[in-house]
N, C-alpha and C positions, 0 to 999 in steps of 0.2 A: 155077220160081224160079231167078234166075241164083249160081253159088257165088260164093262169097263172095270177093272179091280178094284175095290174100296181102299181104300187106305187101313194097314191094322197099326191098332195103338202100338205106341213106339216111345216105352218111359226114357229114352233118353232124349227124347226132341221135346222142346218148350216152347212156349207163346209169352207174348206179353200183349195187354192191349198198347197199342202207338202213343207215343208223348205229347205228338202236336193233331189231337183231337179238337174237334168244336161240336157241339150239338147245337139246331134250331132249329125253328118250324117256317116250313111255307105253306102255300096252300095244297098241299098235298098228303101233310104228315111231318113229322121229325125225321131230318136230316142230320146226317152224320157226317163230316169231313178228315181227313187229312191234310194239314193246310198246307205242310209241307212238301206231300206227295199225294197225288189221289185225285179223284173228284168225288164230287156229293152223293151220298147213297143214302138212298130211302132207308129207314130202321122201325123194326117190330120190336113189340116190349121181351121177346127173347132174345133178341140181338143185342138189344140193352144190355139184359141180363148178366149174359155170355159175355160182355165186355165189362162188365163192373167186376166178375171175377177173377181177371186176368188185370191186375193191377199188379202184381209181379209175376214173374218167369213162374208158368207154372207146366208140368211135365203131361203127357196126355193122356196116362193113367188119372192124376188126379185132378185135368177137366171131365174124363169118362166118367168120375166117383160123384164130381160136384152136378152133376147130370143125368143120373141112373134112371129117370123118368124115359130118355132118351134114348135112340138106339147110340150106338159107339159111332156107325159107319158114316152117318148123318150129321152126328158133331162134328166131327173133323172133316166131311166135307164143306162144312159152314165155316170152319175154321182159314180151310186153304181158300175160299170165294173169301172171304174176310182180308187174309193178309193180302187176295190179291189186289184189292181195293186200298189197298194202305194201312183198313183199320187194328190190325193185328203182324205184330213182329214175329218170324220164328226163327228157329236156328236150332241146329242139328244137335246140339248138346249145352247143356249148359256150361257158360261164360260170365269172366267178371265184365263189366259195365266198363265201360271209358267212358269217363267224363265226358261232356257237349261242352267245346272251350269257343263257341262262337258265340257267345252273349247276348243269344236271343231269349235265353229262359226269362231273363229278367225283362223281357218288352211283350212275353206271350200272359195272356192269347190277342188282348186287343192288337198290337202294332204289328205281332208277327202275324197272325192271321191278314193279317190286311196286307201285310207284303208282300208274302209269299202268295193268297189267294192271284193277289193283281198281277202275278208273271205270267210271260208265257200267253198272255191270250189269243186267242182269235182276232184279227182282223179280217173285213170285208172290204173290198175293194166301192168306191164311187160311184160305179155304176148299178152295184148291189143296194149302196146303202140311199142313193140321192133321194130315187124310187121311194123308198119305205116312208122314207121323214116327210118329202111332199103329200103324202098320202096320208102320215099322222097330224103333218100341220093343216091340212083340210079338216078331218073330225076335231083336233085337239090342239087349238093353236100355242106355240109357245109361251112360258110367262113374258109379261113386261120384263124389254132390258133393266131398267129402274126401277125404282119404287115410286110407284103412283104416288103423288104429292097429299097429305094429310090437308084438314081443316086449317090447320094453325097459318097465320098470316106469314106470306112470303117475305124474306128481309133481302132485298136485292143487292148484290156486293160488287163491288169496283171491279173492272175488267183484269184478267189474270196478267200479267207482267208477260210480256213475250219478247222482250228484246235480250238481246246477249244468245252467246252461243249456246247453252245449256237447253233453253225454252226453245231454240231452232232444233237441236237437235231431238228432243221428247216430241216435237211435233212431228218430226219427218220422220219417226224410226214406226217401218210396216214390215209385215212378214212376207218376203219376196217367194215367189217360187217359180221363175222364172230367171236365166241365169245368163250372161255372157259366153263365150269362148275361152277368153283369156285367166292367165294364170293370176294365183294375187302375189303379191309381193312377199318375202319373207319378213321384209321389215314390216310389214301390214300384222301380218300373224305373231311376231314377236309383240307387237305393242297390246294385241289382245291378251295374247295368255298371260304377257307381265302385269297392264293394270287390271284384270279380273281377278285373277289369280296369284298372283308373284307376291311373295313377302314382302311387305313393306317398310317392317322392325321387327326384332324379336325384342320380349321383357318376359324376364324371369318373377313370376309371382309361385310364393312358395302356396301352398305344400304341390302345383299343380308342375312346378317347373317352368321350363321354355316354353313361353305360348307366342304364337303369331299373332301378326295385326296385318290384316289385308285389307281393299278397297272395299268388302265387302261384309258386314256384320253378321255372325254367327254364335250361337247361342253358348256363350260361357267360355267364348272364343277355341271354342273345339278345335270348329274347322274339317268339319270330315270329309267334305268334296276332294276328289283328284282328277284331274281331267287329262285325258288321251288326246293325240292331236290326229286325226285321220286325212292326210294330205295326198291328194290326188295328183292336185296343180297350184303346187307353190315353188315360188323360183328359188331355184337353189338348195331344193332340198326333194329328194328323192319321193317317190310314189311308198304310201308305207303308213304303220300304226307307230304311234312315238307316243312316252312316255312326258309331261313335263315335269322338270324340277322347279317348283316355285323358290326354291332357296337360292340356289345357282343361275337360276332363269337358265335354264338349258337343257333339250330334249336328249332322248333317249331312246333308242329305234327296238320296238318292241316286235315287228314284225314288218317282211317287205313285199314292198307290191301293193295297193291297193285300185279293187277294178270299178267301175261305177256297178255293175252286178253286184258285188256286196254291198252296195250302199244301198240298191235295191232288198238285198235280204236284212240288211239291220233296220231300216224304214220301210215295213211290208206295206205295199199299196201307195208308196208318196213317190212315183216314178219320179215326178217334176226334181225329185231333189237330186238326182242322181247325176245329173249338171251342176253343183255345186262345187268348188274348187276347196274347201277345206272344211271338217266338220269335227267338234270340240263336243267330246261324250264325257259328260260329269258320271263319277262312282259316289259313293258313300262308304269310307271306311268305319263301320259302324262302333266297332269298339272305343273309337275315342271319345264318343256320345255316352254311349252304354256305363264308361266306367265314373262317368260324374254324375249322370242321371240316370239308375238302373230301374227305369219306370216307364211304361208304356206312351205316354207322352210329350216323352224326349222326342217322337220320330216326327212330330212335328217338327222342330226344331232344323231335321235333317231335310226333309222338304221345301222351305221354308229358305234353307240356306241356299238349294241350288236354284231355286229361283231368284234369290240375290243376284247369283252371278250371273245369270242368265240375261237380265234385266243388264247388268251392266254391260257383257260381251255386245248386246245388241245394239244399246246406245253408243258405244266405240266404233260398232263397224257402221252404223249410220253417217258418225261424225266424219269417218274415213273414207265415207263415198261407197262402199259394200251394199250388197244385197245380202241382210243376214236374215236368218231365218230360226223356227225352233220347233221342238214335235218330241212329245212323249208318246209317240205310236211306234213302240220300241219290240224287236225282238229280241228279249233279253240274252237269253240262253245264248243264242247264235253270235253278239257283239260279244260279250263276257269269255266266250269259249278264243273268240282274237284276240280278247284283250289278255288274258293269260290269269283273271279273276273267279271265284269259286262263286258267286252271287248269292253269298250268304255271310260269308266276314267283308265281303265288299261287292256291292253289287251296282250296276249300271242305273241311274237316276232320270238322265235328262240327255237330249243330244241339239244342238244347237250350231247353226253353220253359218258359211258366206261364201260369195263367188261372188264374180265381176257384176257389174249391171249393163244390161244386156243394152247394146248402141239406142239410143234415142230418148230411154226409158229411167225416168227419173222418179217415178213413183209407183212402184211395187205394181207392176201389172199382171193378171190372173194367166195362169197356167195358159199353154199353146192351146187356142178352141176354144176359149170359152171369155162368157162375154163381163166384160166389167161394170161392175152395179155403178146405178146413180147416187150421185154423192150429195146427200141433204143436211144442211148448217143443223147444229143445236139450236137450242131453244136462246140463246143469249144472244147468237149470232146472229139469229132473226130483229131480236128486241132491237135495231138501232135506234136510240133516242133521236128523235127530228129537232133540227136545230129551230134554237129560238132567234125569232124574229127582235132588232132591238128596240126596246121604245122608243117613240118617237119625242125628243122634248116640246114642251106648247113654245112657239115665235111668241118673242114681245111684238106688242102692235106699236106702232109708233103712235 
């Protein structure tokens, strides 16, 4: 077999090191990322090097010159394992720049690091992962759900208010994953997307414009969630991806058909959901965050929001008799790619559902096969105070 050709320098090809860099240490050494593309690669202090000098487009004559200790053939093959890893851009001649108009510069490296590392991962299926954690909670048992109660004297407070429908439904709302047959209503599904989501007023406040007011608070009243409607089995309206309009309260069919198989591949590993008769996937259109707070912890703000809605969709489908459910064990890429989104000016957040409740079952019962835990009262619900006995008055004698 003949070796392999080296590569010869070629001054009209250029490098740059990559924009969306991170450096850290673990126990291994200094790592190096991509956050946007890539995964972590170990890094030596000439890896470093070689990357601190390719801070602009530099041609490969003069990385060969900035390196003359070095053979030529060896640079540049460290060069091409470099860009293939993400840490180095090339291209065949030099070019002007186009701007990055997705308004992540102003949230990198903390919020975009964090975003972009969290796409895309790996999931392990149940049977993989049950295994490992019974195993870690034998040597390493989980922390306390709560916080261990301090020194300072207990102040015991009146029992929480539970009547009215509100406090009914905050108590009943579980995360089902177990599902009916039947289809839901269209009017079920309308009353979701409208009070979660649906404008509620517009008011123009200047310099920002038209801002909404919906059921649900967000930060500086942005508003950057939009949510998809993924209908399997709802009456009267077709198997399919829809778009909603909170303004007009009216969908919009962005794609038709949908099988329980893709519900399978957008939820990798949560078969049970795949019986669910409707599922509502929140985005984040991030520039509308981005352009009032161009600062790395605005993204809380967008997290923050879709669990607003989240929390409401569920207590609606509670109140409605629904089995709703919710699960950030997302495959991005693959929902985003149906949904017709880049996942970068607007990427997939949260996915949250409902289906019928299955015949008899009125209280979220655990997946087919498996067994439902014992259900033990708080600590309040224990304390019943024993009633008092009444005094007895002393009889006049006569």
């Amino acid at each position: 077999m003949a070796a392999r050709r080296r590569p010869r320098v070629d001054a009209s090809r250029v490098q740059r090191r990559a924009p969306d860099l991170v450096a850290y240490w673990d126990h291994e050494g200094l790592v190096l990322r991509n956050y946007r593309a890539g995964s972590p690669v170990g890094a030596t202090p000439f890896i470093v090097d070689v990357l601190g000098r390719l801070g602009e487009w530099t041609d490969d004559a003069a990385l060969a010159a900035a390196f003359p200790e070095h053979p030529r053939d060896a640079l540049l093959d460290l060069i091409e394992a470099l860009a293939a890893a993400g840490l180095v851009e090339r291209r065949a001649a030099p070019a002007a720049d186009e701007p990055r108009t997705d308004g992540w510069d102003a949230w990198s490296p903390a919020a975009a690091f964090f975003h972009f590392s969290t796409r895309n991962v790996p999931f392990a299926p149940g049977r993989v992962t049950s295994p490992l954690l019974r195993a870690k909670a034998a040597d390493d048992p989980p922390p306390p759900a709560i916080k261990p109660p301090g020194r300072a004297v207990a102040i015991a407070l009146p029992a929480a208010r539970r009547r009215g429908s509100l406090a009914r439904v905050l108590t009943a709302r579980r995360t089902w994953r177990r599902f009916g047959a039947g289809a839901v209503s269209l009017a079920d599904v309308a009353t979701l997307l409208g009070l979660t989501w649906g404008v509620e007023h517009w008011v123009e406040i200047p310099p920002f414009g038209r801002m909404a007011l919906k059921s649900a608070p967000s930060g500086g009243a942005r508003h950057s969630i939009e949510v998809y409607l993924l209908a399997r089995r709802v009456e009267g309206l077709g198997a399919g991806i829809y778009h909603y309009d909170p303004d007009a309260h009216a969908l919009r069919r962005v794609k038709r058909g949908l099988s329980a198989g893709a519900l399978e591949r957008y939820l990798p590993h949560q078969a049970f959901y795949r019986d669910s008769a409707a599922c509502f996937v929140m985005t984040a259109v991030f520039a509308r965050v981005q352009w009032r707070y161009p600062f790395s912890r605005a993204y809380r703000t967008v997290l923050a929001e879709a669990g607003h809605h989240c929390q409401t969709l569920l207590l609606l489908a509670t109140d409605l008799g629904l089995a709703p459910f919710c699960t950030m064990a997302l495959a991005d890429s693959a929902i985003e790619r149906d949904l017709g989104v880049d996942g970068r000016r607007e990427a997939v957040m949260y996915v949250a559902g409902v289906g019928q409740r299955p015949p008899g079952e009125t209280w979220a019962p655990r997946p087919a096969g498996e067994k439902s835990p014992r259900l033990v009262p708080p600590a309040w619900a224990q304390a019943v105070p024993r009633a008092r006995k009444p005094a007895r008055r002393p009889t006049r004698r006569s």
